[in-house]
N, C-alpha and C positions, 0 to 999 in steps of 0.2 A: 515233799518230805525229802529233806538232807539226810543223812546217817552217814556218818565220816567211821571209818575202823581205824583203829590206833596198835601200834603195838611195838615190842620192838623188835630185830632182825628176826627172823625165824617163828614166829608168835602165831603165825598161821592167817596173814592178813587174807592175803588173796584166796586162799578156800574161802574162808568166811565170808569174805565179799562174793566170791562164787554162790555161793548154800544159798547167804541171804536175800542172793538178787535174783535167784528164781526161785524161793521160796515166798518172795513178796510181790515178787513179779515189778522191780524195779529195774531198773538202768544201771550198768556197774561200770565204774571209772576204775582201770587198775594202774597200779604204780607199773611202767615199762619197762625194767631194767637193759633192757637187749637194746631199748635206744640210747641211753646215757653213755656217751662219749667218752665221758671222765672215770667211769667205775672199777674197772680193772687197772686204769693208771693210780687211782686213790689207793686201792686195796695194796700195791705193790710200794707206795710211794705216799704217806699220808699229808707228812708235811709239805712235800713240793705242789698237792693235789688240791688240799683242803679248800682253801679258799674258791677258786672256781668251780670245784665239785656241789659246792652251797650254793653260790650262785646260778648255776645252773637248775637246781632242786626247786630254789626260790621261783625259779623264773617258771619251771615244768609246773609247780602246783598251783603258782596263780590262774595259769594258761586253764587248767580244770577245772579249778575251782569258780571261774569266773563263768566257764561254758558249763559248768552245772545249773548256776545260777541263773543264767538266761535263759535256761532252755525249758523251763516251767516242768520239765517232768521228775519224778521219782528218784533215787540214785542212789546207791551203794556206790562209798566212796573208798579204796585203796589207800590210807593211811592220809593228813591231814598236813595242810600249810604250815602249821605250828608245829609238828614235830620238829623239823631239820632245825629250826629257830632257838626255840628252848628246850629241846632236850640234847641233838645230836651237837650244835655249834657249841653250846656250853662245853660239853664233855672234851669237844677237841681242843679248846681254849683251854679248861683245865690241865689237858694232858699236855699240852705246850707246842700243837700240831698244830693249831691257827692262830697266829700272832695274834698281839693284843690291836693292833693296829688295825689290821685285815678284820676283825673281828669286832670292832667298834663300827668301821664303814660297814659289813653286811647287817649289822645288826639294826644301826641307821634307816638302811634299803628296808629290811624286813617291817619295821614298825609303822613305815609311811604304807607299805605294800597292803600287810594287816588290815589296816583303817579302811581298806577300799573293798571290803569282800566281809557278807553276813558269814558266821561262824557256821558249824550246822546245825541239824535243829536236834539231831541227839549225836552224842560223841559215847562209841563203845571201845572200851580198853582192852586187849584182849594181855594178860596179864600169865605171863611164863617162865618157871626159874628157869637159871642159866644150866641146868644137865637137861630142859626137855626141847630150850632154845638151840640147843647144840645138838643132840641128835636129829632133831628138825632140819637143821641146817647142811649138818652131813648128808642126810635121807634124800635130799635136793640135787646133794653133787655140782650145786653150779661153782666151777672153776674159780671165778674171782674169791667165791667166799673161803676158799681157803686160806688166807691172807686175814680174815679179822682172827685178832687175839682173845682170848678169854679174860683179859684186862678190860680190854674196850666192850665186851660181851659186860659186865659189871658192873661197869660205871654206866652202860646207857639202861639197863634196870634200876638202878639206885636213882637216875635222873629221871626216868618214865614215873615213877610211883612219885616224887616232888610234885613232877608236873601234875599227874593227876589229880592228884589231892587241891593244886593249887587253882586248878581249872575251873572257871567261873561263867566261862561264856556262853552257856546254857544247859541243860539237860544228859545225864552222864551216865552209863555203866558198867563194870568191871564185869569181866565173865572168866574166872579164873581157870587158864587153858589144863594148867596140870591134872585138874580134878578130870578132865572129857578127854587127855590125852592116853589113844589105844583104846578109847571103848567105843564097843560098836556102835552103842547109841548117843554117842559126845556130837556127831553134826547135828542129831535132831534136839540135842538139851540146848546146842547151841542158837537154836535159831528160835524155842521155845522161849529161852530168856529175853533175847531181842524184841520179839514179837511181842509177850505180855510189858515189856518197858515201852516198846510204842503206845499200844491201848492207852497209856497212864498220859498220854501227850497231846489226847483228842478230847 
């Protein structure tokens, strides 16, 4: 069993993938920020960054998602191939951050990359407006994210909920974070909702 957590900045991926990987007793793959090279250059500098900061992302989630796949076990997965692709590249394209050009080659890279790698076998959305995205995100304190705008906080909600809707590649849940944000009992609703959408996939 795949399970990919989706979300977007601050949406509470990595708890989640924490709760549910020892609440199921699976393997958890997390997004690494402390090794990305590019992340405090992007966050300072988006246009000069863009482009290889995706390229890089591309290259980090195949690398996981291909050693989840071989590795026969369990996993909680830290946010999904397909985010950076169609939700985050769109948005920088839109804003005028990744050229059209740059952006037609990764996009290229990304569709051939895609084809090589099963989707997972449940994809959960973890779905957060932008005031509980952003105390989230302050509450973290990590330095780079001082640097994203409440613009780009907006347009990549507006882009998550497309995508979601538009997503086909197999089995899906929204667990809407604002309702379990602050309440004592939101990690265990959280992992209740998970867990009865698995049962529904055996």
């Amino acid at each position: 069993m795949h399970i990919a957590i989706a979300g977007n900045i601050g949406a509470g991926k990595t708890y989640a993938t924490y709760l549910l990987s020892h609440a199921l007793g699976y393997e958890a793959a997390y997004e690494d920020d402390k090794d990305n090279p590019f992340l405090l250059d992007f966050y300072q500098d988006m246009v000069r960054w863009a482009f290889p900061m995706q390229v890089y992302l591309l290259n980090r989630r195949l690398e996981i998602t291909l050693s989840i796949q071989r590795s026969g076990q369990n996993y909680i997965q830290d946010r999904t191939l397909y985010e950076d692709a169609e939700v985050f590249a769109p948005v920088l394209r839109e804003m005028e951050i990744l050229p059209a050009r740059e952006y037609e080659v990764y996009r290229a890279l990304y569709e051939k990359i895609a084809s090589l790698v099963q989707p997972p076998d449940l994809l959960v959305y973890l779905r957060a407006s932008v005031p509980t995205l952003v105390e989230q995100i302050l509450s973290r304190g990590r330095p780079y994210e001082e640097y994203i705008s409440l613009e780009y906080l907006r347009k990549l909600s507006h882009a998550y909920e497309a995508w979601y809707v538009s997503y086909n590649r197999g089995p899906k849940l929204v667990i809407e974070m604002d309702e379990l944000h602050g309440r004592e009992d939101g990690p265990a609703l959280l992992v209740d909702q998970v867990v009865r959408r698995v049962v529904t996939l055996f």
